[in-house]
VMD Tcl script that draws the C-alpha trace (Angstrom):
set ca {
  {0.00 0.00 0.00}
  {1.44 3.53 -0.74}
  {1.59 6.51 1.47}
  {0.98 10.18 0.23}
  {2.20 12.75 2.60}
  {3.00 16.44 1.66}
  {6.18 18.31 2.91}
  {6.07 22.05 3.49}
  {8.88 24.04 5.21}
  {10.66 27.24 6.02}
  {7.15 29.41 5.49}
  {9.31 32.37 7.42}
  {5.56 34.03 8.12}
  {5.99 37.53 9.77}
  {3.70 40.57 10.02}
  {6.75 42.86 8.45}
  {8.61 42.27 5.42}
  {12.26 41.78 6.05}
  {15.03 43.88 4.89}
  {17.99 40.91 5.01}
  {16.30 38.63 3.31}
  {13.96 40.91 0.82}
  {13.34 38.18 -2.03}
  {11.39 36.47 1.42}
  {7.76 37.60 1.09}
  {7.01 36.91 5.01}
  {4.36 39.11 4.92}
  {2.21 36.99 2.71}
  {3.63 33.74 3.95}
  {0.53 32.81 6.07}
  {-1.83 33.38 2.81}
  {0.44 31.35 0.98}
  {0.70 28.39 3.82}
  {-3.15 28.56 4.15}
  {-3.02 27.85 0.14}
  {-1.03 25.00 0.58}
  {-3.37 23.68 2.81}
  {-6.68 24.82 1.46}
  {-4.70 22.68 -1.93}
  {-4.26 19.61 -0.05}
  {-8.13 19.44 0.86}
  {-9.48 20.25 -2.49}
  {-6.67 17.41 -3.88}
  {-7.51 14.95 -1.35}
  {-6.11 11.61 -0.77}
  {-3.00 12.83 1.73}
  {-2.25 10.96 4.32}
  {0.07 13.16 6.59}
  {0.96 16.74 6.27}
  {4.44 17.45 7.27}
  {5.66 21.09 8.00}
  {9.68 21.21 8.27}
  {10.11 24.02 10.49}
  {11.16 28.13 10.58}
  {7.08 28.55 10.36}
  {8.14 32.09 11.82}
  {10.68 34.38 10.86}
  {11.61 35.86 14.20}
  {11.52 33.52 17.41}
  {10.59 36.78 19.11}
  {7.48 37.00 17.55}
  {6.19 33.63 19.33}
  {2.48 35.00 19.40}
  {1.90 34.69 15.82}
  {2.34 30.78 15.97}
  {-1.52 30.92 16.94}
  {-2.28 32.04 13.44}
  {-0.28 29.00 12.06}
  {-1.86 26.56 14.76}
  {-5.03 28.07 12.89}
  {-3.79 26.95 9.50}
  {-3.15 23.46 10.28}
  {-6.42 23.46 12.20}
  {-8.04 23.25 8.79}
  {-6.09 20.50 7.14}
  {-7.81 17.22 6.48}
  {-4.92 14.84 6.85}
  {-3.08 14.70 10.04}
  {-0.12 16.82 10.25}
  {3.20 16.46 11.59}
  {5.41 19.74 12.70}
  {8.26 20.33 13.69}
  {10.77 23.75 14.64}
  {13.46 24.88 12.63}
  {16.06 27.38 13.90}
  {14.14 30.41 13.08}
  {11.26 29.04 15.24}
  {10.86 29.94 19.07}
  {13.29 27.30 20.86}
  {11.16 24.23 21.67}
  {9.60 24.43 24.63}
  {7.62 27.45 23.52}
  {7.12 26.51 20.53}
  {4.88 23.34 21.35}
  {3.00 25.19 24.01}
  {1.42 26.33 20.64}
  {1.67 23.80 18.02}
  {1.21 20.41 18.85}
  {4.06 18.00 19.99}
  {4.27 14.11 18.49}
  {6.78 12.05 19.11}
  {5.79 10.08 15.98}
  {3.23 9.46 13.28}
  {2.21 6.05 12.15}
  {0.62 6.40 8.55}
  {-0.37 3.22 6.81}
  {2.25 1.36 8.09}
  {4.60 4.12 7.90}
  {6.24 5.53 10.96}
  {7.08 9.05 10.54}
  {10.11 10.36 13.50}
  {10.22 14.19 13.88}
  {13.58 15.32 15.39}
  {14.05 18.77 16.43}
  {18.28 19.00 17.28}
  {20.97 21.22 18.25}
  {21.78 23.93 16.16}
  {25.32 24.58 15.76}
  {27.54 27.44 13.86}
  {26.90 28.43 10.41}
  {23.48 27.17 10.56}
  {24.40 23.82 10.89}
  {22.95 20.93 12.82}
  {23.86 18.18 15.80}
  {21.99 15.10 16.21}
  {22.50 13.92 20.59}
  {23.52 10.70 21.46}
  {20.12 10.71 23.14}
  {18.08 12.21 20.10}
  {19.83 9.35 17.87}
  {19.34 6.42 20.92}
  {15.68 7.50 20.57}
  {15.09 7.73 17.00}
  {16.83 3.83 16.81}
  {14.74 3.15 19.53}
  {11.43 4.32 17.70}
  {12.58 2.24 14.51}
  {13.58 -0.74 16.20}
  {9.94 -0.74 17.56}
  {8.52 -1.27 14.40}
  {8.69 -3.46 11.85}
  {7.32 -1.12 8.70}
  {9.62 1.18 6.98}
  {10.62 4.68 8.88}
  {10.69 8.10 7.78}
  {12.60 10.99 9.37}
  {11.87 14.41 9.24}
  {14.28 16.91 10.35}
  {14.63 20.77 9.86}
  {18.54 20.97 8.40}
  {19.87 18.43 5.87}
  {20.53 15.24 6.63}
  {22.58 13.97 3.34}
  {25.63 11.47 2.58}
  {28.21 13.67 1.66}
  {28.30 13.53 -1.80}
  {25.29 16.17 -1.45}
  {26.04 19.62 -2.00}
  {24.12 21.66 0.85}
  {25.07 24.61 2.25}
  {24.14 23.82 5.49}
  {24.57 19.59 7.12}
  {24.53 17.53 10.36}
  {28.43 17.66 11.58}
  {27.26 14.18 12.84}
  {25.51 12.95 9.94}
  {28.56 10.11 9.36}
  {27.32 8.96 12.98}
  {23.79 8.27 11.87}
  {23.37 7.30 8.14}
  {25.58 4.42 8.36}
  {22.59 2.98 10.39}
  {19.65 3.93 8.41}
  {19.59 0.80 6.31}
  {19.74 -1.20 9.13}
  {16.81 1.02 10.69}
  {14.44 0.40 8.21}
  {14.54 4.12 7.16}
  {13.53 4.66 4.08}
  {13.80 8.56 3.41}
  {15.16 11.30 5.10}
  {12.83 14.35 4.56}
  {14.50 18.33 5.51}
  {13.93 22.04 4.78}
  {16.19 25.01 5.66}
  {18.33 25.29 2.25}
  {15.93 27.30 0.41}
  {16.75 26.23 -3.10}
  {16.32 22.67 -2.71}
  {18.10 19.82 -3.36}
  {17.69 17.28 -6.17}
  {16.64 14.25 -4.92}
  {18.82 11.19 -4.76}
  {18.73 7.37 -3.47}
  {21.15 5.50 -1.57}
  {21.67 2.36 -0.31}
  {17.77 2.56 0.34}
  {17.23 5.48 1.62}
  {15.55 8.85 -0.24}
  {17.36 12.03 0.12}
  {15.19 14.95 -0.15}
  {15.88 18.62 0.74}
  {12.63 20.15 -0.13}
  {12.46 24.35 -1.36}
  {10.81 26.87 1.32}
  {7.20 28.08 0.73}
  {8.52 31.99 1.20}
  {10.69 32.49 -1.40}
  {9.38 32.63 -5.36}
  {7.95 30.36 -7.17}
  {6.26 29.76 -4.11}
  {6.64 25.37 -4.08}
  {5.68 22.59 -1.02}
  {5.79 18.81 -2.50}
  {3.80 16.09 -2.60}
  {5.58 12.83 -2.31}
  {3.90 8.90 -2.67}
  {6.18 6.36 -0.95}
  {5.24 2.69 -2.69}
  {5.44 -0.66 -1.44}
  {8.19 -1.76 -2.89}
  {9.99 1.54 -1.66}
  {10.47 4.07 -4.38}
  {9.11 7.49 -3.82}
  {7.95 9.68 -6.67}
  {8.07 13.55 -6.07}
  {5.58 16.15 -7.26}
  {6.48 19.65 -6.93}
  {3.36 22.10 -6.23}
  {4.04 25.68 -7.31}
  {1.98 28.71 -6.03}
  {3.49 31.01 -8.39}
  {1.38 31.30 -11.70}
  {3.19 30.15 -14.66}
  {4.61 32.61 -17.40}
  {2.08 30.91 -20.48}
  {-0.98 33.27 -19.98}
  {-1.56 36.32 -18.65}
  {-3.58 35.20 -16.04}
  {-6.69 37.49 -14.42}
  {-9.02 36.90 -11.13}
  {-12.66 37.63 -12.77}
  {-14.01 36.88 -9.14}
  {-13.07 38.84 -6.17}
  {-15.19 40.54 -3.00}
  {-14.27 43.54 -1.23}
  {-14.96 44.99 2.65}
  {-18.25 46.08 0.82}
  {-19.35 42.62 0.58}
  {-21.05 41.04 4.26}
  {-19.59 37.73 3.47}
  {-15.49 39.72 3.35}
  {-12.91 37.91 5.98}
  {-9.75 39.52 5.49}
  {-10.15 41.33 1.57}
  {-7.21 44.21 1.79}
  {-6.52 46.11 -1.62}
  {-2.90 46.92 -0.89}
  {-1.82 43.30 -0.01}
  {-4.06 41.80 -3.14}
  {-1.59 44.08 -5.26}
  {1.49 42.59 -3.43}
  {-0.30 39.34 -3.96}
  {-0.42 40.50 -7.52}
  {3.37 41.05 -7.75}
  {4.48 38.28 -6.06}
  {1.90 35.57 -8.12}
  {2.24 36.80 -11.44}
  {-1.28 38.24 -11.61}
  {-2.72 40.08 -14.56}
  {-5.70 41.74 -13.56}
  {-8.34 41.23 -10.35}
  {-11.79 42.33 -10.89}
  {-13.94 43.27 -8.08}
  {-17.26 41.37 -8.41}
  {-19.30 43.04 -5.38}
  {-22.81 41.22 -4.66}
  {-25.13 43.26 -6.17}
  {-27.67 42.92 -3.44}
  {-24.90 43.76 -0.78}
  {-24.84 47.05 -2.27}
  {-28.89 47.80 -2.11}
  {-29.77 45.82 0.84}
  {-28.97 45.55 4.90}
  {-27.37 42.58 6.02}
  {-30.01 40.74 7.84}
  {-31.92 41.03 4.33}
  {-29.04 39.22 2.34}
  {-27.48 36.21 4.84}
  {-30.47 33.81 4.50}
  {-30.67 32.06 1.10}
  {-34.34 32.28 1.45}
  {-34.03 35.38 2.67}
  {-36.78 38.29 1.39}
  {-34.40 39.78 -1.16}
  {-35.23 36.56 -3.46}
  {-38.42 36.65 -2.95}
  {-39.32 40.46 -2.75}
  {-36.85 41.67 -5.35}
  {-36.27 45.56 -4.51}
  {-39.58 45.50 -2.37}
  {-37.42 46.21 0.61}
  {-34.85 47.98 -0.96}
  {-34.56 51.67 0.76}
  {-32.45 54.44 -0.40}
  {-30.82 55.10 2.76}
  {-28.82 51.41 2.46}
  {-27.97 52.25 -0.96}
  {-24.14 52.03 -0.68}
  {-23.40 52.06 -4.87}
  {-21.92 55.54 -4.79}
  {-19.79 54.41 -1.82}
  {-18.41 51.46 -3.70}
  {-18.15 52.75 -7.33}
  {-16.01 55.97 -4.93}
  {-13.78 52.63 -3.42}
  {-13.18 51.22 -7.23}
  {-12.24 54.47 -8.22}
  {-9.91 55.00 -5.44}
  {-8.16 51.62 -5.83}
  {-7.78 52.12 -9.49}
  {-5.79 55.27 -9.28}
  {-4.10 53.28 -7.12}
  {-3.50 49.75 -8.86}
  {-5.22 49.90 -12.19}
  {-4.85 46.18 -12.13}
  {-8.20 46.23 -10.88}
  {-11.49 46.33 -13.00}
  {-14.50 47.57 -11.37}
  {-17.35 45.31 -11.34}
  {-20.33 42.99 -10.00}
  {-21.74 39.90 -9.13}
  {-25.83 40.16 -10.53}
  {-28.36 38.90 -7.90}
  {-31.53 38.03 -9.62}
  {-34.56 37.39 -7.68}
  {-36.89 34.67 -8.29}
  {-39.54 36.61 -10.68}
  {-36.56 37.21 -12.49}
  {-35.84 40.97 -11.60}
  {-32.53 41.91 -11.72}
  {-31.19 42.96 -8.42}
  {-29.01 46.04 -10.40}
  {-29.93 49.46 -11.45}
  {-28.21 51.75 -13.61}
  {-26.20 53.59 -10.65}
  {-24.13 50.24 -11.05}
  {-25.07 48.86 -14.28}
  {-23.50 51.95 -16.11}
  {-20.79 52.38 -14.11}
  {-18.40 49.41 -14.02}
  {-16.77 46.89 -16.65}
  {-17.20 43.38 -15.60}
  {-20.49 42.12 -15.05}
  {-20.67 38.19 -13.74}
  {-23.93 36.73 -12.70}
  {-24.82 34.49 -10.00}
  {-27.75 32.20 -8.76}
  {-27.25 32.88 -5.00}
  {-30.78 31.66 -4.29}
  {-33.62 29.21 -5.46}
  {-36.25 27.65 -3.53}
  {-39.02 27.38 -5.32}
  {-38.03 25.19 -8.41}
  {-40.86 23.19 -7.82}
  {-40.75 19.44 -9.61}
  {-38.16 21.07 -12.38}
  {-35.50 23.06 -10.63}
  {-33.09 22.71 -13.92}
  {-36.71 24.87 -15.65}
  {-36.67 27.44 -13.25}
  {-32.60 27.52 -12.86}
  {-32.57 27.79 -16.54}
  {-35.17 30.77 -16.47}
  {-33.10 32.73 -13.66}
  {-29.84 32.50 -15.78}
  {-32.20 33.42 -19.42}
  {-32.76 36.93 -16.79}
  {-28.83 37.35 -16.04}
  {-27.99 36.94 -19.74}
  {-30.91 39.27 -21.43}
  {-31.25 41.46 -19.15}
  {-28.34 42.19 -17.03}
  {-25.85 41.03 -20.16}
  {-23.26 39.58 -17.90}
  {-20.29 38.36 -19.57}
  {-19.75 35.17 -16.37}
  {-22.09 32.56 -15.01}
  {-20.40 32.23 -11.82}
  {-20.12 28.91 -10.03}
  {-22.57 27.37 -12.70}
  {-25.10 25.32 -10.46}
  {-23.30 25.24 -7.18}
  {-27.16 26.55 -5.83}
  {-27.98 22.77 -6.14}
  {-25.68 21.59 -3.31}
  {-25.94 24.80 -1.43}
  {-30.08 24.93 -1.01}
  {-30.48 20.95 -1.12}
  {-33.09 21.71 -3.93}
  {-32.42 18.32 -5.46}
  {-29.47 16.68 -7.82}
  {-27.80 18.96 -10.19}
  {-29.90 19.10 -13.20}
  {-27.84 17.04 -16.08}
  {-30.57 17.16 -18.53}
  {-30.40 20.95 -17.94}
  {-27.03 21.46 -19.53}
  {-27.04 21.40 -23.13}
  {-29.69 24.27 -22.89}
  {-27.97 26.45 -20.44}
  {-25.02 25.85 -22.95}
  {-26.70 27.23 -25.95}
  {-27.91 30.29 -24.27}
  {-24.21 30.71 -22.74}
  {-23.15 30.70 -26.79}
  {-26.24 33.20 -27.66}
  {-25.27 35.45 -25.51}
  {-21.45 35.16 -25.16}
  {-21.54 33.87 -21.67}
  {-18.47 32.37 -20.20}
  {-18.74 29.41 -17.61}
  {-16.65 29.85 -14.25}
  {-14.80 27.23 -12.58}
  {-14.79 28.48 -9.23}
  {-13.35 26.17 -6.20}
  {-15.14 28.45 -3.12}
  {-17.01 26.30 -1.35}
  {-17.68 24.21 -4.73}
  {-16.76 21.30 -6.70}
  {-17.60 21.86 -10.23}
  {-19.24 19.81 -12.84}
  {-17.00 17.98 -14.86}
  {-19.95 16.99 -17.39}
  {-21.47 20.28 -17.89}
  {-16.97 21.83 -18.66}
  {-16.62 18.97 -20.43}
  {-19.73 19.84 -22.76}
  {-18.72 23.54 -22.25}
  {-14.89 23.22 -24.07}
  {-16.83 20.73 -26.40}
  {-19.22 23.82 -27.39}
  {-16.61 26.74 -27.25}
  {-17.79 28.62 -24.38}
  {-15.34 30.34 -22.98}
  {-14.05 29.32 -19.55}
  {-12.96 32.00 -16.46}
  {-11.32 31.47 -14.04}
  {-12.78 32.79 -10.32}
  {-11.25 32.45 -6.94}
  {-14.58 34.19 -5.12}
  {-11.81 35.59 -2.87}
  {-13.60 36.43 0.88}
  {-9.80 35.59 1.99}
  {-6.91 36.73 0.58}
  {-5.76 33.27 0.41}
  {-7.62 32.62 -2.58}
  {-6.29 35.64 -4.86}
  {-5.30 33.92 -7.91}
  {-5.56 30.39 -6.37}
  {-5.52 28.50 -9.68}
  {-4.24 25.33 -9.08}
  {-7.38 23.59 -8.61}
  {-8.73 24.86 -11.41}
  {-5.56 23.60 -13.58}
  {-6.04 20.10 -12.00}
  {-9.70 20.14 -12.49}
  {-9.32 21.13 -16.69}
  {-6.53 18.41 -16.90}
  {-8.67 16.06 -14.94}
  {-11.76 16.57 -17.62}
  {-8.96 16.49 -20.92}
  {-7.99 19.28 -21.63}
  {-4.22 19.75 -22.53}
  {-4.37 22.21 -24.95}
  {-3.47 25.94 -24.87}
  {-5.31 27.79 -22.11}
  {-5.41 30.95 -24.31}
  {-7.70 29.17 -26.84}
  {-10.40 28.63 -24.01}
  {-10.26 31.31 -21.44}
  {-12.21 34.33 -21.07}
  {-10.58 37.66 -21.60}
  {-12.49 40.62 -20.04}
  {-10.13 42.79 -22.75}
  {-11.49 41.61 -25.67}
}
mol new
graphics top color blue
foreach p $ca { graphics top sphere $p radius 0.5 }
foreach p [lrange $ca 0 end-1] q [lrange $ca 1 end] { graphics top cylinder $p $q radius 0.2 }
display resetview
């Protein structure tokens, strides 16, 4: 039976950006560890999570380790951390994050190590760290994993940084049952290499561009195969967001303008367009957090002028593109269930991008794909958005009944009529691989949407990558994505 286990290391997250070490981007490190994460999930089929240590860039800022103890809090798989030398020293550190002395994984033992740091960076292994970790091995009869922050290599690896013991301990790993030795701290990486057994590999820090934690399968017969992830957006396509919230929106976590543009910089990001709920902007909150709430069933009944925030946003879009003219101004359509569009022209004439979204439907009656159908027919004629957002995610949300397969080719010819583009959008979704399948088949355009509430998700792409490779696509992404230029 294989094991698949993930190793991310030297994350380096701090509140400040550092000036030693400026090509570090600490001060989105915790947006891009939460992405790592947040990937795992969607990917699913991890067994362990393993961190490899400097989760912090300064020891003296011990406090923030609560905002990485939130992080892990969210994976799926069990996880596995351990400190590295820019980490608080050990005792504080695991009055935070959680202390294991090992991990058994599907007949796997995983042994953390946390050792003596020495001069130049370096590393010692104690007699008693090394008595234990034979110990640990010795009581088990599957094969053994270590994990350790520095490098622990034969010497015919080239690392900046090593164990000054390390000719004291791998001598023994073959007779230990250790199968791979798994370490962080050089930044770069190392190439990964076998001997006598045993896996070498020196994985690349999460901080520093392109942005890469790895995904490694350990088979039965004892091979591993590595598979880098990398954050950073590739260079083939000018890649754009077409699906972002701002503080405007009641459903915003953390949305900041000035670190999406250094989230821009740093990921290779074209363009993000603000995509404010429509009926966030006319309506109180109370009116808009139920999905059977009165604002689907009322329309603009409700609606009073002194809520009207429009003017207040369209003022923010303005502001931000003077600042970053990345951004395009623009909205998410709410349509209510006669089919009145929840826009007026204070909006509707005043931004670039419109996408359109069924946020609610409850009364589809014994043909919800009819009546889902009729609500999109409203978004395309009448509010002429160029984006069906998260294309029948309403199904799963409002338990109206099975996602309406019959339904598809129809929406699909009035996406062509109308120039609609389909969005595969990963927020609290799983799209239908059917309906994109029938979609590239057709020539709709696809978009690509993060629904950012967190700045986490700015430009988080990589499921959507997996999911068009997953469906057969391996063509050219500029032949089939949508281009709000054009």
């Amino acid at each position: 039976m294989s094991v698949r286990f993930a190793m991310i290391t030297d994350v380096h997250y701090s509140l400040r950006q550092t000036v030693q070490n400026p090509s570090r981007c600490v001060d989105i490190a915790l947006h891009l560890f939460r992405r790592a994460i947040e990937y795992l999930n969607i990917r699913g089929g991890i067994d362990l999570v393993c961190v490899g240590g400097d989760l912090l860039n300064c020891p003296e800022e011990q406090e923030l380790l609560s905002d990485i103890q939130s992080v892990l809090e969210r994976s799926i798989a069990p996880t596995l951390v351990i400190p590295g030398n820019h980490d608080p020293k050990p005792e504080r550190f695991y009055q935070t994050i959680k202390y294991q002395n090992y991990v058994d994984v599907k007949g796997v033992r995983f042994i953390p190590f946390v050792d003596e740091e020495r001069a130049g960076y370096n590393a010692f292994r104690s007699v008693e760290q090394i008595e234990r970790g034979r110990k640990l091995c010795h009581d088990f009869a599957g094969p053994k994993v270590f994990l350790q922050h520095v490098p622990l290599c034969p010497k015919e690896v080239v690392s900046s940084y090593k164990y000054l013991n390390a000719s004291e301990m791998i001598p023994h790993l073959k007779e230990d049952g250790v199968v791979m030795c798994l370490s962080g701290h050089e930044h770069r990486g190392i190439k990964m290499i076998e001997k006598d057994g045993c896996t070498f590999a020196v994985e690349k820090s999460l901080c520093d561009a392109p942005f890469v934690f790895t995904i490694f399968t350990l088979n039965e017969d004892g091979s591993v195969e590595r598979e880098p992830i990398q954050l950073q957006l590739p260079n083939d396509v000018d890649y754009s967001d077409y699906h972002t919230h701002s503080a405007f929106a009641y459903c915003n976590q953390n949305v900041d303008p000035v670190i999406e543009s250094r989230l821009m910089d740093v990921l290779h990001l074209g363009h993000v367009a603000v995509t404010e709920h429509t009926r966030h902007l006319y309506l109180r909150e109370e009116q808009c957090r139920a999905l059977n709430s009165s604002w689907y069933r009322k329309g603009f009944a409700d609606a009073s002028a002194k809520d009207n925030r429009t003017a207040a946003f369209l003022q923010y879009m303005k502001e931000q593109q003077m600042r970053d003219p990345r951004f395009i101004s623009g909205v998410e359509v709410d349509v209510a269930a006669s089919g009145e569009i929840i826009m007026r022209s204070d909006l509707r004439d005043n931004v670039k991008l419109r996408i359109g979204a069924i946020h609610a439907m409850s009364d589809g009656g014994d043909h919800p794909g009819k009546k889902f159908i009729f609500l999109c027919r409203h978004l395309f004629e009448d509010a002429q958005v160029r984006i069906l957002a998260h294309p029948f995610r309403i199904f799963a949300w409002s338990k109206i009944g099975a996602v309406p397969v019959d339904s598809f080719a129809e929406l699909i010819a009035l996406m062509k009529k109308y120039n609609v583009a389909a969005e595969i959008n990963f927020h609290k979704n799983t799209p239908n691989p059917k309906f994109f399948q029938m979609c590239l088949e057709s020539g709709v355009k696809i978009a690509l949407g993060s629904d950012t509430h967190n700045l986490y998700e700015l430009g988080f792409f990589n499921p959507h990558f997996d999911f068009l490779k997953s469906i057969g696509f391996s063509g050219d992404l500029n032949d089939i994505l949508f281009d709000a230029q054009c």
